[in-house]
N, C-alpha and C positions, 0 to 999 in steps of 0.2 A: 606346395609352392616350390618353385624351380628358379632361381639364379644363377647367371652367367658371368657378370660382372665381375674381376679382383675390383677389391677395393670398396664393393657393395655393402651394404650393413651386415650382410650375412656373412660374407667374408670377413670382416672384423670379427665380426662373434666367435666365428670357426678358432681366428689366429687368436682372438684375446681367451679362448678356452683351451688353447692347445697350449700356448704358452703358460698358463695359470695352472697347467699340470704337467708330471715329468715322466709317466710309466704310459707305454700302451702295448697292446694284444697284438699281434701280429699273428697273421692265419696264410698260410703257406699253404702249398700239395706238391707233392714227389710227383717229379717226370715220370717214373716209373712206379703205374701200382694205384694212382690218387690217393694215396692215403693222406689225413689231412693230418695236419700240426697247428699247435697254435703255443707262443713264447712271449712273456712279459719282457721288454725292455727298455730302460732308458734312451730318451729322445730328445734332439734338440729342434726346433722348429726355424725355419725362414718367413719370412714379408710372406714367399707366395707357397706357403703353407706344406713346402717339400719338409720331409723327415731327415733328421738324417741317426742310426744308431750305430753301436759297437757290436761285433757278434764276433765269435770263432765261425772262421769259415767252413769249418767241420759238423760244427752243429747241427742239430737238422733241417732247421730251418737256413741257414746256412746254406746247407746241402741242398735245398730245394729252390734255393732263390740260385745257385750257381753265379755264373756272370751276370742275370739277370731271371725276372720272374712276375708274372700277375702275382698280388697280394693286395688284401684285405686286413686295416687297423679299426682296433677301436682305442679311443681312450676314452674313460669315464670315472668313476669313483665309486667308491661302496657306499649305496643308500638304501636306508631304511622303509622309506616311505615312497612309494611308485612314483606318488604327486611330487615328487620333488628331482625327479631321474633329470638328470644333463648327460649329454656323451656328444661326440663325434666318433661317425664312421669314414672309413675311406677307401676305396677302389682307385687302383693304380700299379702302378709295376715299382719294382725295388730292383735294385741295382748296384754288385760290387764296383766300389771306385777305385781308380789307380789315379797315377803320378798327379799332378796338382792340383784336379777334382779333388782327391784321397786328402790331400795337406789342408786346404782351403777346409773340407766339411768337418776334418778333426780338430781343427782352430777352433770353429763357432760351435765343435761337440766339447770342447774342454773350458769355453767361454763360460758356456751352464755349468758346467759339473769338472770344478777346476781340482776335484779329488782326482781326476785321471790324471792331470800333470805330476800330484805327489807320488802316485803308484809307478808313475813310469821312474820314479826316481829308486825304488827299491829294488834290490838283485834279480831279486826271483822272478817278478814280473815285469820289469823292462822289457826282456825279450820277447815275454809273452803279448806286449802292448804293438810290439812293434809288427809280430804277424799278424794281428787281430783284422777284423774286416770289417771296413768301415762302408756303412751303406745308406743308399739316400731312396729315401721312397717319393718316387713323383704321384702326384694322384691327380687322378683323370676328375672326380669325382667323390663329393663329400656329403655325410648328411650329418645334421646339429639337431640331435632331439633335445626337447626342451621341454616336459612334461605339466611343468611349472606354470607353461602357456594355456594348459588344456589339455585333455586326454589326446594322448598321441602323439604331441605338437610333435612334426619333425616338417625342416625345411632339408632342400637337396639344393647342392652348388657345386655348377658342374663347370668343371677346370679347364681353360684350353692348354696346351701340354705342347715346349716348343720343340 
């Protein structure tokens, strides 16, 4: 099944599953080489389901997204039992932010995970916070498995991106 609609039932499910968790997989490839990479991070979500995380821009995945980059998230959880799998996928592009982008996404990344404002407060890693690279994943295109529906269950909801 395929939706188009924000705001669709599917769309809710996507953002009430994104929000209801805080870690996703991030799968990147080097300009040069394709080799792939894939990095667990913390994430905060918006209404229309853009990412936004923290990363050294050093990093590799980092290094692969540069100013910008195609990128594939999952988030899901660890289960036991197949019948019970939930996740969201996503295809889209990820992108370093600057000047009031940059301020704006790190506001509603520190809204979730208000441990970043204390860390910015300690010596050693103030500096460290201040170069960090804060990135926002647009996505084209998302899919909500849902196992729990039926062997397979997965719906796809595809983004329009402005």
């Amino acid at each position: 099944m395929q939706d188009r609609a924000d705001g669709s039932p599917l769309h809710e499910r996507v953002a009430a599953y994104l929000r209801a968790h805080h870690t996703m997989t991030i799968a990147t490839v080097s300009p040069v080489g394709n080799t792939p990479h894939a990095a667990s991070v913390f994430y905060s979500v918006g209404d229309d389901l853009r990412l936004v995380f923290l990363s050294k821009t050093g990093s590799v995945h980092g290094s692969h997204i540069g100013e910008s980059a195609p990128i594939a998230v999952t988030v899901t959880e660890d289960y036991g039992d197949w019948e019970m799998i939930q996740g969201v996928q996503i295809w889209g592009d990820a992108y370093l932010l600057k000047g009031e982008a940059r301020v704006a996404a790190l506001a509603r990344y520190v809204l979730r995970f208000p441990f970043v404002r204390d860390l910015a407060k300690k010596p050693g890693l103030a500096e460290t916070l201040r170069a960090i690279g804060v990135y926002a994943v647009v996505p084209v295109r998302a899919a909500f498995t849902d196992n729990t529906t039926g062997v397979f269950g997965r719906e796809i909801l595809e983004l329009e991106v402005d």
